[in-house]
N, C-alpha and C positions, 0 to 999 in steps of 0.2 A: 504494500500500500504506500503510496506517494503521500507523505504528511508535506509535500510546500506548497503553495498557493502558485496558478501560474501569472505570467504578467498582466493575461488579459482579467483573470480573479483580482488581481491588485484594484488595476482598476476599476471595477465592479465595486469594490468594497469603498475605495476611494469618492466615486461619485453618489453610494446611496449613503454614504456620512453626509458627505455634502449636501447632500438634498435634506437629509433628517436634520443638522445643525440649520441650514438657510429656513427651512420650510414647517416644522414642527417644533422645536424645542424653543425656538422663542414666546409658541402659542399654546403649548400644550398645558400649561397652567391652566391659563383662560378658561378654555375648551373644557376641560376636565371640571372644573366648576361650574359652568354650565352645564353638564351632559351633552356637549354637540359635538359631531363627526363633522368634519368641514371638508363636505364632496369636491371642493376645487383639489384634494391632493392628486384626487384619482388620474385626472388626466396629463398631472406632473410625471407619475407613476411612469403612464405607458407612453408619451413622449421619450420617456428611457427605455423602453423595451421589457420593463420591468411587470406587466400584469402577464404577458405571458417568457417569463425569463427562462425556462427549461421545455417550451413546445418547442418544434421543430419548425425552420422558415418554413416549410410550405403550408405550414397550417397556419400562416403569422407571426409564431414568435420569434425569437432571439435565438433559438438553437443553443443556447447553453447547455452543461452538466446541472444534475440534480446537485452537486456542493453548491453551484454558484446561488442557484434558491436559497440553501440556506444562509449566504453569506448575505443575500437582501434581505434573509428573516433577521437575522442578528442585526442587522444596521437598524430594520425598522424599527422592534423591538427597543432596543440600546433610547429612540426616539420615546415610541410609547408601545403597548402593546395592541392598540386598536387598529394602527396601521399595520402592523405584523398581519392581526386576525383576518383583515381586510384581505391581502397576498392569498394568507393560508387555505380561508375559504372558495374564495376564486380560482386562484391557479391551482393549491395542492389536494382543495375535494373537489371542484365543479370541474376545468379546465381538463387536468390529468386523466380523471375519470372518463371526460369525454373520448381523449387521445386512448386511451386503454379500450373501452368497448364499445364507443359508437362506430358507427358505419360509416361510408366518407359521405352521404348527404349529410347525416346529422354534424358530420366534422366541418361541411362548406358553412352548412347555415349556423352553425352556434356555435363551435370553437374558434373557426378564423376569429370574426370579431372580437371575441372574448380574450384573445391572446391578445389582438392588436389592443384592447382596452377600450374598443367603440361598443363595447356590450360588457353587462358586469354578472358574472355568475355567483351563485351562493346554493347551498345544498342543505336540504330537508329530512333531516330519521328523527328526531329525540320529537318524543312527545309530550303530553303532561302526566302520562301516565306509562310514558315507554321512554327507560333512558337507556340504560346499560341492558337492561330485558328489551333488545329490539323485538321479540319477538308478540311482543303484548302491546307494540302498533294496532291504532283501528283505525286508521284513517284507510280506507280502500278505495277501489280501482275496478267497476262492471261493464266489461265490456258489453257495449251495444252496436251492431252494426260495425261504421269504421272508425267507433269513437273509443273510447274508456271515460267512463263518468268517476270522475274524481269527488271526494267528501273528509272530510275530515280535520285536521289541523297539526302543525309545528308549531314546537315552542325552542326559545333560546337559541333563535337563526339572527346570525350576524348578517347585518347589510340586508334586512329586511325590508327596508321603507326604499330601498337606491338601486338593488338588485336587480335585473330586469332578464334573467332565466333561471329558475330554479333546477337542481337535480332532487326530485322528490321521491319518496317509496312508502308503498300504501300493497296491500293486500291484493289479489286479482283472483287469487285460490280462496278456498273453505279456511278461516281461521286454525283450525286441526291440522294444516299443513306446517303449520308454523314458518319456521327460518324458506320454505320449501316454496311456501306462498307468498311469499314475498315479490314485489317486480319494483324495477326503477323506470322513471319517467321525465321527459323533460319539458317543463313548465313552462309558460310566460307569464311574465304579469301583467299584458294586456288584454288578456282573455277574463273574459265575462264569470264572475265566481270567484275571481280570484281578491282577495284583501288582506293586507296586515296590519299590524298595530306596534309601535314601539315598549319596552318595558324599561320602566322610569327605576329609578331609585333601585340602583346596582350598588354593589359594597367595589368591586372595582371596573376597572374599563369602560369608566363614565363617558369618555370618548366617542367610545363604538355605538355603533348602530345596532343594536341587538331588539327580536322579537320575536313576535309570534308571525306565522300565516296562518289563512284559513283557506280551504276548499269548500265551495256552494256547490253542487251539480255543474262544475269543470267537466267542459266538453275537449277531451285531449285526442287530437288526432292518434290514431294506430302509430302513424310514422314517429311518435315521439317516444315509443314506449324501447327503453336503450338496452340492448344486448335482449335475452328470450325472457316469455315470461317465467316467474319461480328462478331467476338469476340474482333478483334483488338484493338478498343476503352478502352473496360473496359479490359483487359489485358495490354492495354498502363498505364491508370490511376490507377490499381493495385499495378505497377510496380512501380508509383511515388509516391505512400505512402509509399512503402522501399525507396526508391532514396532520399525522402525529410527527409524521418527522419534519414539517414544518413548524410546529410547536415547539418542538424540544430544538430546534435551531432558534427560533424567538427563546426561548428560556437562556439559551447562553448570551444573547444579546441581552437579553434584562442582569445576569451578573455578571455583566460587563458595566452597565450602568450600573449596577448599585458600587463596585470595585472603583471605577471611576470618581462618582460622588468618593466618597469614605475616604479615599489615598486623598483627595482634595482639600477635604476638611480635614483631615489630621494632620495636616500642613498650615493648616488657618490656625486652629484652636493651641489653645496652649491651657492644659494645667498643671498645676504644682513646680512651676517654672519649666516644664518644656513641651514642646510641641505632643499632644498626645499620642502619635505615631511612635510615641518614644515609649509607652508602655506597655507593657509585653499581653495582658490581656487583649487590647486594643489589635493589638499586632496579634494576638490569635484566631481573632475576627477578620483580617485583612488575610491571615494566609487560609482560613477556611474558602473566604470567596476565591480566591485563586486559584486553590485546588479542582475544586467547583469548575470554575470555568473552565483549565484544562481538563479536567476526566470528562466534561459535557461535552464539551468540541470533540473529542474524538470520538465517543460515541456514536455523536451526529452523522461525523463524515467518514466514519466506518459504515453506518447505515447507507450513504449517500454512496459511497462505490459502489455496495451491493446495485442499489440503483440505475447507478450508472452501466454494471453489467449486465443488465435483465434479472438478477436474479432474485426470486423471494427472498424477501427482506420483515418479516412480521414480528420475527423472535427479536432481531438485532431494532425495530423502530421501538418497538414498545417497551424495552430496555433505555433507549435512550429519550425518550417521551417522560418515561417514568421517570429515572436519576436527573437528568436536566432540569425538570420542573420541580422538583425535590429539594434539588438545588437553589435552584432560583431562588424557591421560599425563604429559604434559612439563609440566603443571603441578604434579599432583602430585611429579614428582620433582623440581621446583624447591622445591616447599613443603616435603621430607626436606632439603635443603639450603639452606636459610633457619634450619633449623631447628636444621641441625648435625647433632653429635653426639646431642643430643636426638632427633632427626628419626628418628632409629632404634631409637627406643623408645618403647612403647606408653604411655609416661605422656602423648604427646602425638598428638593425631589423624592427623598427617599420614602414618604408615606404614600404619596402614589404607587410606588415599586412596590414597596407591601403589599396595598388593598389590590394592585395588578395583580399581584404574585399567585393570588388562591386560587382564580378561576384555571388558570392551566392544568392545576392539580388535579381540577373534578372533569372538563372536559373533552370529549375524544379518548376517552377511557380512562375511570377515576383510577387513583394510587392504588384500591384495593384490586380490581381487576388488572389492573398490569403487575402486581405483587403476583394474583393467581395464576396469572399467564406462564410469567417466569419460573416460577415454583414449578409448575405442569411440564413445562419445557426440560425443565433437570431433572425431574421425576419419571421423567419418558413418556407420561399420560398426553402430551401433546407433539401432535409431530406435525408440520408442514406440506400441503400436499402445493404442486406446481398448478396452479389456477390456468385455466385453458386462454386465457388471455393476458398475458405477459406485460408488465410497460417497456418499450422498444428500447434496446441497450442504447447506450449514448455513445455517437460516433463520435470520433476526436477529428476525424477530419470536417465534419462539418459543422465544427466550434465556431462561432461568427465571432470575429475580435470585438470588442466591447468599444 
């Protein structure tokens, strides 16, 4: 495995700093006091090639490696993590997903755009009563004719109000089938039935756009309904090997910012006549987040070669989903206490990085289900089967220089 970054990844990282120090970090105080997502970044985004950063040019995007994703997850991130989520849901459940099992019409009409960032994708499983039990969804899907009548609802969809294609899954079989009856579907939101609602008063990610949809008697064309019926399942869990190793690359960008913050002020503050960087507790805090950061990083971009070689990658994202975001946590609540008394006020960054820090933990498969994953994986009870639709290994020669 190659650990250096190449020149055209320097640059990558180089210009989505830059975009996050120019374009968010002077506003994201603001913003986060509010609750407001401020949709002008988006089209910042894909002027860089960054909504679709790991599709291939002929679908639109940039032709990158699946590392380079996560090196724009880490810069967002490091910004805030609602523009991470924004990426993650887009490119690493909507976009990805499509490149993996749609068909090339559905690839013409709703990936190109979505890569170039003329269209914005976000994706539909968790309900209000189906999270990590995907299979106790009732939102369903009856075929009539050449349609599928959609019903039901999502809850806790990022980029719900701005989103304008959903990847949705709803039942089509006898509930009795379970995981079996499940099917995936691709939405619009300018079809008739369709409504969302925002949800107010989050503990973090005040930023994001986060909500609910609803389905009314959605009339969805046959041609949307993506890969066969009863694939649902494994096109859902497909879908959250991108989703989670996007996540756990936003998690080393968030201790990175809290590493950042901390080394900063312990250079500021002074007590008992020296800089507090000077005290070896303080310093036991600064080399947890460091470790942190290096064991996350390679996790990640261990996960991301598998990626990058076609090959499953389930065991190694949810290993690094988990520890990174694990991480994250216990950095950021080391950087509220580096910081003190301060640390719990918004005049300094690190309480945002906290209230951010939790939601990673529970979503895209909470701590305890990627604990039972891993555990099942060493215990032999879980084994990896090769999914009949592959994500296409990443050519080197058709790396587009950044």
């Amino acid at each position: 495995m190659n650990f250096h970054f190449t020149e055209e990844q320097e640059m990558l990282r180089e210009t989505v700093r830059n975009l996050t120090d120019k374009e968010i970090m002077p506003y994201i105080s603001e913003w986060d006091r509010q609750g407001k997502f401020d949709p002008a970044i988006i089209p910042k985004l894909a002027e860089l090639g960054l909504m679709g950063v790991c599709i291939p040019e002929e679908y639109g995007g940039s032709g990158m490696d699946y590392n380079s994703l996560a090196i724009v997850c880490e810069e967002l991130e490091r910004g805030d993590t609602a523009f991470r989520t924004a990426v993650s849901v887009h490119t690493g459940l909507n976009s990805m997903t499509l490149l993996q099992w749609g068909n090339e019409e559905q690839k013409q009409k709703y990936l190109v755009p979505q890569a170039k960032g003329m269209k914005i994708g976000a994706f539909g499983l968790t309900e209000p009563g189906a999270g990590s039990d995907v299979a106790s969804m009732e939102t369903t899907a009856v075929k009539q004719g050449d349609y599928y009548i959609l019903n039901g609802q999502k809850t806790w969809i990022s980029l719900c109000d701005m989103a304008d294609h959903f990847l949705v899954f709803a039942y089509t079989k006898d509930r009795s089938e379970k995981h079996k009856g499940i099917s995936a579907f691709i939405i619009e939101r300018e079809w008739e039935g369709f409504s969302s609602k925002a949800i107010k008063g989050k503990l973090g990610i005040r930023s994001g756009n986060t909500g609910e949809i609803f389905f009314d008697h959605i009339k969805v064309p046959k041609e949307n309904l993506l890969g066969e019926e009863g694939e649902g399942f494994k096109i859902a869990m497909s879908a959250l090997d991108n989703g989670r190793f996007t996540v756990a690359a936003g998690a080393v960008g968030q201790i990175m910012a809290c590493l950042e913050a901390s080394v900063k002020y312990c250079h500021e503050r002074a007590t008992f006549g020296k800089e507090i960087g000077k005290h070896q507790l303080v310093q036991q805090m600064i080399a947890n987040m460091e470790a942190g950061l290096q064991m996350s990083r390679l996790l990640v971009y261990r996960a991301g070669e598998l990626k990058n070689e076609g090959k499953r990658n389930t065991r190694e994202t949810s290993l690094a989903k988990w520890q990174a975001c694990d991480f994250a946590n216990k950095a950021a609540d080391d950087a509220v206490q580096v910081h003190g008394a301060y640390g719990y006020s918004d005049e300094y960054p690190v309480e945002r990085y906290l209230r951010n820090s939790k939601a990673p933990v529970i979503y895209e498969g909470t701590r305890e289900i990627h604990t039972v994953m891993q555990a099942e994986y060493a215990l032999g009870y879980r084994q990896d089967k090769n999914l009949n639709k592959m994500l296409p290994a990443w050519n080197q020669s058709e790396f587009t220089k950044f």
